[in-house]
C-alpha positions as CSV (number, residue, x, y, z in Angstrom):
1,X,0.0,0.0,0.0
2,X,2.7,2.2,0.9
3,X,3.8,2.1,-2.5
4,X,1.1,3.6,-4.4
5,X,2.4,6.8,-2.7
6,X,4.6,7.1,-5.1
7,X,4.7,9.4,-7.7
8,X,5.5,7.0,-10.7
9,X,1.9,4.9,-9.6
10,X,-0.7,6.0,-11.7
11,X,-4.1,6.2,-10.5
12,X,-5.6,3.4,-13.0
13,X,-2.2,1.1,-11.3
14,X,-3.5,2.1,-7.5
15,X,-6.9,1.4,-8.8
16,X,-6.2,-2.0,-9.6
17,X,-4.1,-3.0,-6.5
18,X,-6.6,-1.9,-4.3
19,X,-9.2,-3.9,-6.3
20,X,-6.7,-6.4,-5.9
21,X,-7.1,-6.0,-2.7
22,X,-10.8,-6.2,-2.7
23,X,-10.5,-9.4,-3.9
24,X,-8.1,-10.8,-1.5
25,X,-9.6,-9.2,1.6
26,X,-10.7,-12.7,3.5
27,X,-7.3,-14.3,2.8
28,X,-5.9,-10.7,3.6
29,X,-7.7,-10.3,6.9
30,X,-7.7,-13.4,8.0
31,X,-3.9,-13.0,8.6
32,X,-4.3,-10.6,11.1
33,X,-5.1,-11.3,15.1
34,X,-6.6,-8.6,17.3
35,X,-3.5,-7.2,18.5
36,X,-2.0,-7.1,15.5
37,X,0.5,-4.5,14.6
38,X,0.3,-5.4,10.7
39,X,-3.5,-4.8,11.3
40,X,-2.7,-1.2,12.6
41,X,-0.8,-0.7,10.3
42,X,-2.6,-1.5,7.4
43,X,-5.5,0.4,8.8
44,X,-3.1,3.1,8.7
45,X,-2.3,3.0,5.0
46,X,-5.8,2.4,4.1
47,X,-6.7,6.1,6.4
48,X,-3.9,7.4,3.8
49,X,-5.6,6.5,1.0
50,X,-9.0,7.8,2.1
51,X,-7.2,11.7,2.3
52,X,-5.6,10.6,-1.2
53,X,-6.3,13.3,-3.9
54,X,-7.2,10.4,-6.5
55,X,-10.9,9.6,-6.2
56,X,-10.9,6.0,-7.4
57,X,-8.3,5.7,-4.6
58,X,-10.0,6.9,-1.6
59,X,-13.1,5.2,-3.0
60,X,-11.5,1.3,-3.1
61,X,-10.2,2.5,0.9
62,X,-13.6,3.5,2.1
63,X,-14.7,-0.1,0.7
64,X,-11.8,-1.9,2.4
65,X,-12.6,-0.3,5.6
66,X,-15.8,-0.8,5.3
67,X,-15.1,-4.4,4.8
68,X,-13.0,-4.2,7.8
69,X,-15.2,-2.6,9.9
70,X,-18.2,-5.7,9.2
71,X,-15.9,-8.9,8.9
72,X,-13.4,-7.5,12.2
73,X,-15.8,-5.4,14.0
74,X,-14.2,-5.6,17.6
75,X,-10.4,-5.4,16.4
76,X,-11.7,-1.9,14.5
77,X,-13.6,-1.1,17.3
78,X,-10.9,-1.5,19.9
79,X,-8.0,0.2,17.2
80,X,-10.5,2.8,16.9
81,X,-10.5,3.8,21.0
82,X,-7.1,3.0,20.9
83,X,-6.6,6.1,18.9
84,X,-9.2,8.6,20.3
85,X,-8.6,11.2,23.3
86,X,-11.1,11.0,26.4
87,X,-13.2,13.8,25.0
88,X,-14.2,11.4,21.4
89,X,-15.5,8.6,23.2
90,X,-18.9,9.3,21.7
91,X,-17.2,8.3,18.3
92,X,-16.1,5.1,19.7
93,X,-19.6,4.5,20.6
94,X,-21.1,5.9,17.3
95,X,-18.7,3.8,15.3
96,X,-19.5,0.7,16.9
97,X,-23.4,1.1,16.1
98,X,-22.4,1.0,12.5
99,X,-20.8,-2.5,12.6
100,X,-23.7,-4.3,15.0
């Protein structure tokens, strides 16, 4: 993912990996465990892509997370708080509606 930051990617190439990775996302997130740093991290570079300036781009990353957030809901829940100050719980709380 980190790749596609790179200036040489074009967005029809970073359209297709992340449909790619679309594709692959039970193999993909079944390789992560709860306390996972890869699973932070990938969360991470997905949250990169959704502030890309390509639009096909942040669109495939707000379908992964989305993905994510239905198929891991307590993992994205708990990265989610993890990552919040005291005064955002109500986020937390909101987010976690979404998946239930």
């Amino acid at each position: 993912l980190s790749d596609l930051e790179n200036a040489q990617v074009t967005e029809r190439e970073a359209k297709e990996f992340m449909n790619m990775l679309g594709y692959w996302q039970m193999s993909i997130l079944a390789c992560f465990d709860h306390d996972d740093d890869y699973f932070r991290l990938f969360w991470y570079q997905l949250y990169m892509k959704l502030i890309d300036g390509k639009t096909s781009t942040r669109i495939a990353a707000a379908n992964l997370l989305r993905i994510i957030m239905v198929q891991k809901p307590d993992e994205s829940a708990a990265l989610i708080r993890s990552c919040i100050a005291p005064d955002q719980r109500q986020l937390s709380r909101d987010f976690q509606k979404l998946t239930e």
